[in-house]
C-alpha positions as CSV (number, residue, x, y, z in Angstrom):
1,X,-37.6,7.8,-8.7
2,X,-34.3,8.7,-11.2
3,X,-32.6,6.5,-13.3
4,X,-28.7,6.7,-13.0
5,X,-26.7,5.3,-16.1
6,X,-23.4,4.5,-14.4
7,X,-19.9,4.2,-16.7
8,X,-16.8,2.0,-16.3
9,X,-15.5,0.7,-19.1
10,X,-12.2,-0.9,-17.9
11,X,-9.9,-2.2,-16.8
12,X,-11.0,-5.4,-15.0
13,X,-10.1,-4.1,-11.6
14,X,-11.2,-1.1,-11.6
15,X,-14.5,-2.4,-12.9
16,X,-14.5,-5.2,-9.7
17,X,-13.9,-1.9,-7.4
18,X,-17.3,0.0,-8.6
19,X,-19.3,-2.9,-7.3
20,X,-19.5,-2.7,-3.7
21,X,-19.9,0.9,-4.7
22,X,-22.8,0.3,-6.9
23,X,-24.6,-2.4,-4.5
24,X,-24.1,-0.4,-1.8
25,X,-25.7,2.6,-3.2
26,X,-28.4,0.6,-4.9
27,X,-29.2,-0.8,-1.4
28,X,-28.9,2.4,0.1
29,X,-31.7,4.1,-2.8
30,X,-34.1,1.6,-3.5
31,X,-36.5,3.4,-5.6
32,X,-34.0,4.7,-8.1
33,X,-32.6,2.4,-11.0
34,X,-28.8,1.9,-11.5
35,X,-27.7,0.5,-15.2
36,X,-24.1,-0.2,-15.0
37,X,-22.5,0.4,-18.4
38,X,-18.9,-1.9,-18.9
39,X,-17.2,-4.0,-21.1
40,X,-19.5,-6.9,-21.9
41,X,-17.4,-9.9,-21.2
42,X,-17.0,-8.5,-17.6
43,X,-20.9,-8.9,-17.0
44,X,-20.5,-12.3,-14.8
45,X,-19.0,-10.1,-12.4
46,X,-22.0,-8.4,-11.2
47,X,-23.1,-11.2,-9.4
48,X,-26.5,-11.5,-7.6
49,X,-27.3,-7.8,-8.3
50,X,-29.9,-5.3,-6.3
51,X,-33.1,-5.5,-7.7
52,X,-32.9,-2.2,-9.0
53,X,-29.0,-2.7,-10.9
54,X,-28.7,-3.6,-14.6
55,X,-25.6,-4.1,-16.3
56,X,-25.1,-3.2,-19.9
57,X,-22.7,-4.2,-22.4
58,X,-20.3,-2.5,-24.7
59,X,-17.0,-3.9,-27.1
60,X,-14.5,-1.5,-27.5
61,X,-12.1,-3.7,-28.5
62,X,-14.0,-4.6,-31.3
63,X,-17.9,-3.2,-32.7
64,X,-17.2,0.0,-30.8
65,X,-13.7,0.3,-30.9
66,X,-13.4,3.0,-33.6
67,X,-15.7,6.6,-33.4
68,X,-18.2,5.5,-35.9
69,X,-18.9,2.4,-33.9
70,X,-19.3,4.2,-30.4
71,X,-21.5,7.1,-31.5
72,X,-23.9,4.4,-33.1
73,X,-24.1,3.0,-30.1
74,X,-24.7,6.2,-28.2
75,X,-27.4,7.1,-30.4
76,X,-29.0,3.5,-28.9
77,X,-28.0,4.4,-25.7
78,X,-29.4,8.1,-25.8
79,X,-33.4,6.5,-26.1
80,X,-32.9,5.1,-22.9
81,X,-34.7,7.3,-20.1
82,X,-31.3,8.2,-17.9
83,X,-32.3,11.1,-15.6
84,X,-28.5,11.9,-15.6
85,X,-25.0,9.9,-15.9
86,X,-22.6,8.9,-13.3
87,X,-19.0,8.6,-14.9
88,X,-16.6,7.0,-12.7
89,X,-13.8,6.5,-15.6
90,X,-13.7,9.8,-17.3
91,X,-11.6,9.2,-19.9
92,X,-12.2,10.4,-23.6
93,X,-14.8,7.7,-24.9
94,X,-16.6,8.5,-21.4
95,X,-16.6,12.5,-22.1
96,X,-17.8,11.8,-25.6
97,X,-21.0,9.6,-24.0
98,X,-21.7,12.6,-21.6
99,X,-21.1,15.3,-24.0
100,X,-24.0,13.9,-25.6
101,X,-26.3,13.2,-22.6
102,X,-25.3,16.7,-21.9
103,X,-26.9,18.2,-24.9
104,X,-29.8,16.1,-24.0
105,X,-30.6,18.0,-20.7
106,X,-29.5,15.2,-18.4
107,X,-27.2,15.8,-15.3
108,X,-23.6,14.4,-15.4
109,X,-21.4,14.0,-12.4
110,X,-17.9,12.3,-13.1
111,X,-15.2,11.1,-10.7
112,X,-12.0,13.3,-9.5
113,X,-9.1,11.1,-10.3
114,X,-6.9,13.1,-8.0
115,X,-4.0,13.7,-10.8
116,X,-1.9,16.4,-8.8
117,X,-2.4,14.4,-5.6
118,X,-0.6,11.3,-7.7
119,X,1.8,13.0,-9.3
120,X,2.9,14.4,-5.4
121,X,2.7,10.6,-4.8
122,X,5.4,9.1,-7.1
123,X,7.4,12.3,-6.5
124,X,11.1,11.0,-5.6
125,X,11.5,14.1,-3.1
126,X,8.4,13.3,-1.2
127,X,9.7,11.5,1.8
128,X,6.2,11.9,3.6
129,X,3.8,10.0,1.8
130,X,0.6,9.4,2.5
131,X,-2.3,7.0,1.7
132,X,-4.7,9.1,-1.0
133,X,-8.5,8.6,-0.6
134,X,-9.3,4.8,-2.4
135,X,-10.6,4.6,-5.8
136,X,-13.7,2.9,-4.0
137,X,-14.3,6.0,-2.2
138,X,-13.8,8.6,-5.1
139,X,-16.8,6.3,-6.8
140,X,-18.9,7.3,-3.7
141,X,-18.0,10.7,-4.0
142,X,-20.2,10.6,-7.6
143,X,-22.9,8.9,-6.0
144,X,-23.3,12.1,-3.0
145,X,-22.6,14.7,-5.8
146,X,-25.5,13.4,-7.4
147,X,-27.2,13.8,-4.3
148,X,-28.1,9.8,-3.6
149,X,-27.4,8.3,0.0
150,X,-24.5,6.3,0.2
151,X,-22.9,4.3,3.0
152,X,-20.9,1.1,2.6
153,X,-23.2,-2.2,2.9
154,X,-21.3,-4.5,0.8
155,X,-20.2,-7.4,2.0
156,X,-19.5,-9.9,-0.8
157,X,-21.2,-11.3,-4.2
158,X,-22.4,-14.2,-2.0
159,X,-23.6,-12.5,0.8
160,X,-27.1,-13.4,0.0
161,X,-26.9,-16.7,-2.2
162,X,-23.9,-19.4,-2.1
163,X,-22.2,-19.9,-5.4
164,X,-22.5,-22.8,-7.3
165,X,-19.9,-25.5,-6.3
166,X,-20.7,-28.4,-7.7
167,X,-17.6,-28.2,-10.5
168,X,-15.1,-28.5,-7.0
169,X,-15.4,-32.5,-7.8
170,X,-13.4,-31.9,-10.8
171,X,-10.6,-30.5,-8.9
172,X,-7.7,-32.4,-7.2
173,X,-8.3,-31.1,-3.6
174,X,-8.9,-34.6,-2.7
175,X,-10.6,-32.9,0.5
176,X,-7.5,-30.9,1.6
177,X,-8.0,-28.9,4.7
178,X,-6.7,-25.4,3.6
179,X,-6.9,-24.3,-0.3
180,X,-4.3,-21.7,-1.5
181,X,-4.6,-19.7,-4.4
182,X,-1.6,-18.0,-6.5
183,X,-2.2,-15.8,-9.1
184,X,1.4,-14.7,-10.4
185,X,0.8,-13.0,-12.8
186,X,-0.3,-8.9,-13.8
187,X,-0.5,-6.9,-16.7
188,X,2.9,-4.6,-16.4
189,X,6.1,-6.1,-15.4
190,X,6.2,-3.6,-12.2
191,X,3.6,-5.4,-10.7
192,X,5.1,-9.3,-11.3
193,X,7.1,-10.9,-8.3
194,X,9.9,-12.8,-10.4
195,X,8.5,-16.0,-11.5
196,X,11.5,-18.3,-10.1
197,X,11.3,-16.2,-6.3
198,X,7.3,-17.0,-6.9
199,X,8.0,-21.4,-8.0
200,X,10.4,-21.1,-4.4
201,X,6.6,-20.3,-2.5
202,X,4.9,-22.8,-4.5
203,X,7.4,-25.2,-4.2
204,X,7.0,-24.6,-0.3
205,X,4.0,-24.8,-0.2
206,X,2.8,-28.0,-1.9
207,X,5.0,-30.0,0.3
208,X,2.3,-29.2,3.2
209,X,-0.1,-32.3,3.6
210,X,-3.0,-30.5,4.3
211,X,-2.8,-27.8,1.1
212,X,-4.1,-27.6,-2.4
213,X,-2.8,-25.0,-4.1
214,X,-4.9,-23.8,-7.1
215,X,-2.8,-21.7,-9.5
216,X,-4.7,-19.0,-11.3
217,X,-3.8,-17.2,-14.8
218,X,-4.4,-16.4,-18.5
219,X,-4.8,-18.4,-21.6
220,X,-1.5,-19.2,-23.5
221,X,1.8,-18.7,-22.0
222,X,0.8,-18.1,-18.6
223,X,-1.1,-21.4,-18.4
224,X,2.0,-22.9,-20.2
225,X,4.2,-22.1,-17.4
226,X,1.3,-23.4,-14.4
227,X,0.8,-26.3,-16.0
228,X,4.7,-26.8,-15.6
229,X,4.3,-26.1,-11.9
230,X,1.6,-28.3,-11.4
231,X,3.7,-31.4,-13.5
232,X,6.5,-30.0,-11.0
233,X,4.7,-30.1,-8.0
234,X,2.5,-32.4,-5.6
235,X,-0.8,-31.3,-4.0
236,X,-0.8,-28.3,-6.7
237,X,-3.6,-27.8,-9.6
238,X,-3.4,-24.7,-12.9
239,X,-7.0,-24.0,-13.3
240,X,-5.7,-21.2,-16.2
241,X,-8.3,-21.6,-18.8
242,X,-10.7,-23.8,-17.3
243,X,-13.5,-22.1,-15.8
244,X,-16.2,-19.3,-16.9
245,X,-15.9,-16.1,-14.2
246,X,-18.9,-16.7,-12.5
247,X,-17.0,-20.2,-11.8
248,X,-13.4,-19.0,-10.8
249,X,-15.6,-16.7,-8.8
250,X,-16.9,-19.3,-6.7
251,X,-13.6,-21.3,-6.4
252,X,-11.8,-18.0,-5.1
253,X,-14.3,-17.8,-2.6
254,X,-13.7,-20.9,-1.7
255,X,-10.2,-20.4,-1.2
256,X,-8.7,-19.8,2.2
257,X,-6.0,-17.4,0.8
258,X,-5.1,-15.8,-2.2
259,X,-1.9,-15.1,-2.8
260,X,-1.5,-12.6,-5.5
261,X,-0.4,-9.1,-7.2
262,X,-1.4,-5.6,-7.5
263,X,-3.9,-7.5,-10.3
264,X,-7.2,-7.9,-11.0
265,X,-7.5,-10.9,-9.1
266,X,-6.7,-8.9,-5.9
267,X,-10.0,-7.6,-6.6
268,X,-12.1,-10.7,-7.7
269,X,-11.4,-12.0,-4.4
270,X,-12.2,-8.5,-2.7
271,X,-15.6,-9.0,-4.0
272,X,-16.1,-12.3,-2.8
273,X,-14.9,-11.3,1.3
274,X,-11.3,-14.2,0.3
275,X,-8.3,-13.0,2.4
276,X,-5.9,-11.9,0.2
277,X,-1.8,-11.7,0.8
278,X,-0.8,-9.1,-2.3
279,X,2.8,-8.6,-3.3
280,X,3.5,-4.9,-4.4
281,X,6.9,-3.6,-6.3
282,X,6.6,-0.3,-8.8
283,X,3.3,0.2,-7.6
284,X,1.8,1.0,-3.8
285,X,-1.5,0.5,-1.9
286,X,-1.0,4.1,-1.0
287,X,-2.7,5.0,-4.4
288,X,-6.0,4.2,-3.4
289,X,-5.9,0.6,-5.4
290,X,-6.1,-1.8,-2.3
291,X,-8.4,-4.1,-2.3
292,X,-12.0,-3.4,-0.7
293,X,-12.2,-4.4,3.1
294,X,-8.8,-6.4,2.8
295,X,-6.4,-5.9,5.8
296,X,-3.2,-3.4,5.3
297,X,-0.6,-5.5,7.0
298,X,-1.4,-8.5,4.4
299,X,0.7,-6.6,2.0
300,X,3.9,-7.4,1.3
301,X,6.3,-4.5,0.3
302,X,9.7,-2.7,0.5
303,X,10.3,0.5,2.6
304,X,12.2,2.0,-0.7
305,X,12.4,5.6,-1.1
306,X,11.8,5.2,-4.6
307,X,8.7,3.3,-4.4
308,X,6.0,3.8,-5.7
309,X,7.5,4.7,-9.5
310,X,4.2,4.2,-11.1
311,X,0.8,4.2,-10.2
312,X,0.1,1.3,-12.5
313,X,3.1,-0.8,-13.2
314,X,3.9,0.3,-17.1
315,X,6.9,2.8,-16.0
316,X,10.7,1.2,-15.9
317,X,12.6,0.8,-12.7
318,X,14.6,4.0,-12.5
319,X,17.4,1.8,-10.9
320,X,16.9,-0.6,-14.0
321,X,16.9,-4.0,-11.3
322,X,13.3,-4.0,-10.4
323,X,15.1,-4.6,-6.3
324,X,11.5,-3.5,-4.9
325,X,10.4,-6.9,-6.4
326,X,13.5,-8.6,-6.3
327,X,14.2,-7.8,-2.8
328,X,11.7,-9.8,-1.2
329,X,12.7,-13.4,-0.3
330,X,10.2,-15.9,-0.6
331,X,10.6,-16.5,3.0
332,X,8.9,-13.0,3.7
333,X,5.9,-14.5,1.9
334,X,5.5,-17.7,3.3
335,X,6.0,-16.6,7.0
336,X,2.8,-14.1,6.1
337,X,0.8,-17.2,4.5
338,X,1.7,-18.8,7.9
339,X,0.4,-15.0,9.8
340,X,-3.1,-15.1,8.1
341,X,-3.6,-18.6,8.2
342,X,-2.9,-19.0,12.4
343,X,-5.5,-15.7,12.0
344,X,-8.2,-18.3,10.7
345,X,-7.7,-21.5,12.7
């Protein structure tokens, strides 16, 4: 029996993409021990865990942020009894953990990000593109370097026990048949459909009888601007702010379709076995960032020879008119909705 200490510190994603990954393998190797090491407030994501997974916390946006901060908490983290370290971030405060776990004796394996194979990717003279091997599967390839069995098993978070639903009475479905979410919003600007083309599907959409649409975002601003839609719009409800994870969780589970970015959301609802319709602009599923299990033709994209730019969204549109997001009528989206719904009835 080993016990694997497994890293991923952000983002929020990326974190959602190591747990099939984790599950699967912990399934896959019951007599080992798998302690997840992320951010602490994303905890609630690693819902009904193996038996043999623990999840760790750590702030590096605050008690750890700085170098003092994170070798204390190294030095707590070195009396643990890790047989060896699986890193599937790699990035510096990652090598800094395993240097030391290194000096310890332990074994380290850490992921290949695949940097030349990216950089080929947003090449401009590239006209042959070609999907590079998911993020999902470049965790696995840690877990078989370190010798464990792996095979995908995951399913969902609720594969074995239903969420908790009994908050849905708060919520203005007012038993509506079909439940659409929207989350409209992502980190970097090459990710966001414009927000007026996205208020044309909403606005659409919440003249259908039989819809609740649940609008999905952050604190602040992004709530301000749902709560406007919802004021705007019948049958439609911002749940920005409201809920706990574990709670949006469940109501994304619930939903019948997401309809979303390349965001963390994309992901939530991965985990979670929710259709999802993405919309995709600087970025491209071709990077190995599509969600787990979710079908390929449920993204909605431009055939540009300038996309992807970015493998993230934070690069500027070379043209300067962001056309890759611009481009796509709200039509395009609400004939898919229509596609993936007929799939379901």
């Amino acid at each position: 029996m080993a016990h694997y200490l497994v890293i991923r510190l952000s983002a929020i994603g990326d974190v959602a993409m190591t747990i099939p990954v984790v599950y699967s393998a912990a399934h896959l190797n019951p007599d080992d021990r798998f302690t997840v090491l992320t951010q602490a407030f994303l905890i609630p994501l690693f819902h009904n865990p193996p038996k043999n997974v623990d999840v760790i916390g750590i702030n590096t946006k605050t008690t750890e942020k700085s170098l003092s901060g994170l070798l204390k908490f190294i030095s707590v983290l070195l009396h643990y009894p890790f047989d060896a370290v699986l890193d599937l971030h790699n990035v510096l405060r990652t090598q800094i953990i395993r240097m030391f776990f290194r000096l310890k004796g332990r074994k380290v394996y850490r992921i290949d990000k695949g940097r030349l194979e990216r950089r080929w990717l947003l090449n401009s003279h590239n006209t042959h593109k070609r999907p590079l091997r998911p993020v999902t599967e470049r965790y696995a390839d840690v877990f078989r370097k370190a010798g464990l069995a792996y095979q995908e098993t995951f399913r969902s978070l609720y594969e074995d026990a239903a969420p908790d639903t009994k908050f849905f009475k708060e919520l203005k479905s007012q038993e509506k048949k079909t439940w659409i979410g929207i989350a409209p919003f992502a980190k970097h600007p090459g990710k966001i459909y414009p927000l007026e083309q996205m208020e044309q599907v909403v606005a659409a959409l919440s003249q259908r009888e039989d819809v609740y649409i649940c609008l999905l975002g952050a604190r602040g601003k992004e709530e301000k601007l749902l709560q406007q839609w919802e004021a705007h719009y019948p049958h439609t409800e911002c749940i920005a702010g409201k809920y706990s994870l574990d709670k949006e969780l469940a109501l994304i589970n619930r939903l019948d379709l997401l309809i979303c970015m390349d965001s963390a959301n994309m992901h939530f609802a991965s985990l979670v076995h929710t259709p999802v319709l993405s919309i995709w602009g600087a970025t491209h599923p071709y990077a190995g960032f599509y969600g787990y299990h979710q079908k390929p033709e449920y993204a909605v994209q431009l055939p540009m020879l300038c996309r992807p730019c970015s493998i993230f969204g934070q690069r500027p549109c070379l043209r300067g008119d962001w056309a890759c997001l611009k481009g796509i009528d709200p039509t395009i989206i609400l004939n898919k909705v229509d596609y993936i719904l007929s799939l379901k009835s």
